[in-house]
C-alpha positions as CSV (number, residue, x, y, z in Angstrom):
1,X,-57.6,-344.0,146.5
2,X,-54.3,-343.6,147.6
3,X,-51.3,-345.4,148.9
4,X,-49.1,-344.0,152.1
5,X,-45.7,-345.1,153.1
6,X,-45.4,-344.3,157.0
7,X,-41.8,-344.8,157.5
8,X,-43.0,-345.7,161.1
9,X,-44.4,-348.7,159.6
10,X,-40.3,-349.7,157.9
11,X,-39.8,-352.3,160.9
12,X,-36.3,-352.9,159.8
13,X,-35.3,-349.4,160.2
14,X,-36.7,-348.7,163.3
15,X,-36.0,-351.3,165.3
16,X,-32.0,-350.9,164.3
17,X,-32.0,-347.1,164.6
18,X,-34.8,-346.4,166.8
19,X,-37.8,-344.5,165.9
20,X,-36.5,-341.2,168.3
21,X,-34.0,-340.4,165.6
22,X,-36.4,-340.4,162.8
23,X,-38.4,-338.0,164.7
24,X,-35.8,-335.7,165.8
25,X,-34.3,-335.4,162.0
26,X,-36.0,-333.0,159.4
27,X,-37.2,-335.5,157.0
28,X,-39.1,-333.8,154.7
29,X,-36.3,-334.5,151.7
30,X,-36.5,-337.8,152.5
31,X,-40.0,-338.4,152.2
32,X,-39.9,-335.7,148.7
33,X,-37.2,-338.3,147.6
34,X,-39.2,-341.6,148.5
35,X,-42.6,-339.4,147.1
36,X,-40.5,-339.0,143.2
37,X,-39.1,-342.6,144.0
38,X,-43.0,-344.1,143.8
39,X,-44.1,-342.0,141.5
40,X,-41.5,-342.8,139.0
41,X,-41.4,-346.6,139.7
42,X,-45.2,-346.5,139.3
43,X,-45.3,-345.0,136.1
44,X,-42.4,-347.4,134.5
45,X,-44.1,-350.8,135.3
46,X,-47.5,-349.2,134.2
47,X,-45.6,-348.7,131.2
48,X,-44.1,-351.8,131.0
49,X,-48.1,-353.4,131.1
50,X,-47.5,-354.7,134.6
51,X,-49.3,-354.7,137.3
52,X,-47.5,-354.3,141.2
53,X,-46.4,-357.9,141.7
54,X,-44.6,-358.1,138.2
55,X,-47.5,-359.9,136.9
56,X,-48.3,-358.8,133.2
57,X,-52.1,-357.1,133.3
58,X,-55.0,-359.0,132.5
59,X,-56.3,-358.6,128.9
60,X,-59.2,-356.7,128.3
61,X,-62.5,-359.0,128.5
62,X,-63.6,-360.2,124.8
63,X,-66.7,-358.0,124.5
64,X,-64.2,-354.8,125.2
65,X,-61.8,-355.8,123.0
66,X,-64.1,-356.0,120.6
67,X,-65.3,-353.0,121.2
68,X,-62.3,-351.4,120.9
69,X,-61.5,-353.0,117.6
70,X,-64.9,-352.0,115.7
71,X,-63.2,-348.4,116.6
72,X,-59.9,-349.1,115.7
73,X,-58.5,-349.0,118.9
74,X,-55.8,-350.8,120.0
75,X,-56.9,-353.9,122.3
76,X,-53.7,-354.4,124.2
77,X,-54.2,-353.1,127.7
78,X,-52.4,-349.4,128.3
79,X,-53.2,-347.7,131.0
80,X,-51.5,-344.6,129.0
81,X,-54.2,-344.4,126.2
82,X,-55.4,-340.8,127.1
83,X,-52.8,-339.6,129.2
84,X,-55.6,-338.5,131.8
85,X,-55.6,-340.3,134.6
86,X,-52.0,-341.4,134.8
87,X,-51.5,-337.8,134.8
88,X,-53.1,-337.1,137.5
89,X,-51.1,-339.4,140.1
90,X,-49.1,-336.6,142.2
91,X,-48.2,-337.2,145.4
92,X,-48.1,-335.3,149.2
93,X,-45.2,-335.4,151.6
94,X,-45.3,-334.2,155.8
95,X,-42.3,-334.7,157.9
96,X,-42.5,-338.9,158.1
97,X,-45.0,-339.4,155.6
98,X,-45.8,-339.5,151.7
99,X,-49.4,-340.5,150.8
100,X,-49.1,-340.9,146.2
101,X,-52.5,-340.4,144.8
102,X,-55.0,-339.4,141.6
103,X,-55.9,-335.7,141.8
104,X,-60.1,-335.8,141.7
105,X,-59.9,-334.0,138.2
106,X,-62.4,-334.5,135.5
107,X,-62.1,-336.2,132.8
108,X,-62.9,-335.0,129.1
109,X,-64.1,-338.2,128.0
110,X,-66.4,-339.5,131.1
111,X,-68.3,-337.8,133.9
112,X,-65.9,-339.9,136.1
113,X,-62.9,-338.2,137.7
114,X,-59.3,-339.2,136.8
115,X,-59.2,-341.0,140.6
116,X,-62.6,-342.8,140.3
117,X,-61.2,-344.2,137.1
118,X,-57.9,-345.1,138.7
119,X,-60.0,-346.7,141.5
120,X,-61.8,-348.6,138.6
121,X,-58.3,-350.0,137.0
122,X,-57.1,-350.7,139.9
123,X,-59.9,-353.5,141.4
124,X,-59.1,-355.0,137.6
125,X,-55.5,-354.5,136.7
126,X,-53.8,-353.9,140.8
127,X,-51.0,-351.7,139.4
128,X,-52.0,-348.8,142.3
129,X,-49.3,-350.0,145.1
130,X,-46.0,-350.4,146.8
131,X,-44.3,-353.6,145.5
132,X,-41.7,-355.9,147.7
133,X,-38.7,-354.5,145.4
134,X,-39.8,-350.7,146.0
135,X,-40.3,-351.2,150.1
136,X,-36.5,-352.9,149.9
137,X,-35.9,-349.9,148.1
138,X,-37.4,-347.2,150.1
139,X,-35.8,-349.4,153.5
140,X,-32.7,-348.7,151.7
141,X,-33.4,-345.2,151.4
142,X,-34.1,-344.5,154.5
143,X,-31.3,-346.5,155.8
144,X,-29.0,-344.3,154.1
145,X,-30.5,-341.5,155.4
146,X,-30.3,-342.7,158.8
147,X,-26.4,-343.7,158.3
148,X,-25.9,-339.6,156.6
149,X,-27.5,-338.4,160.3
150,X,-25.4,-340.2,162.9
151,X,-22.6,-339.6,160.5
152,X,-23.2,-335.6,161.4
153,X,-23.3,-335.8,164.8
């Protein structure tokens, strides 16, 4: 599971500034900058118990939360209970793209890996994704960038 930002794909930016100077510019901070951006903003609103469109997660089904409770186990949903597979999101950067993911590391508690689990949470709770305020964001960012270059030259 992952999710890519292409800044190919940022209409707004190209289409003003012209793909040609995206390609021609060392990008690679930018995308490392974008990369920390996602992987920050991911972690907050997980945080926060909400899901990529602002929308508070879904509670845990009744036979779960029961579950949890005959263990004495919290029954709110956190998706930072263990620690293991948000600490596994990382994320990849090439010169105009970063792809965020969950490395495929096992788990201590399951014979599931900390992505197959983040796949799992994910079809439940959607909080794996890019929302509208973080592409405004990262259009911003680049946008700035793009301003920096033909500032230079």
């Amino acid at each position: 599971m992952d999710a890519s930002v292409d800044i190919k794909n940022l209409d707004i930016i190209t289409k003003k500034w012209g793909s040609a100077a995206l390609k021609l510019a060392d990008t690679s901070d930018l995308m490392g900058e974008i990369g920390t951006f996602l992987n920050f903003s991911l972690l907050n609103r997980t945080s926060e118990g909400e899901d990529v469109h602002g929308v508070p997660f879904e509670p845990y089904s009744t036979s779960y939360s029961r579950l949890r409770e005959s263990k004495g186990l919290p029954t709110n949903v956190d998706l930072f209970f263990t620690g293991q597979m948000l600490s596994s999101l990382t994320y990849e950067k090439t010169k105009d793209q970063v792809k965020l993911f969950f490395m495929n590391t096992p788990r201590k508690d399951s014979e599931s890996s900390n992505s197959e689990i983040a796949f799992y949470v994910n079809e439940i709770r959607e909080f794996f994704g890019i929302s509208a305020e973080e592409r405004t964001a990262i259009a911003g960012m680049v946008e700035d960038f793009m301003t920096n270059i033909t500032r230079k030259k």
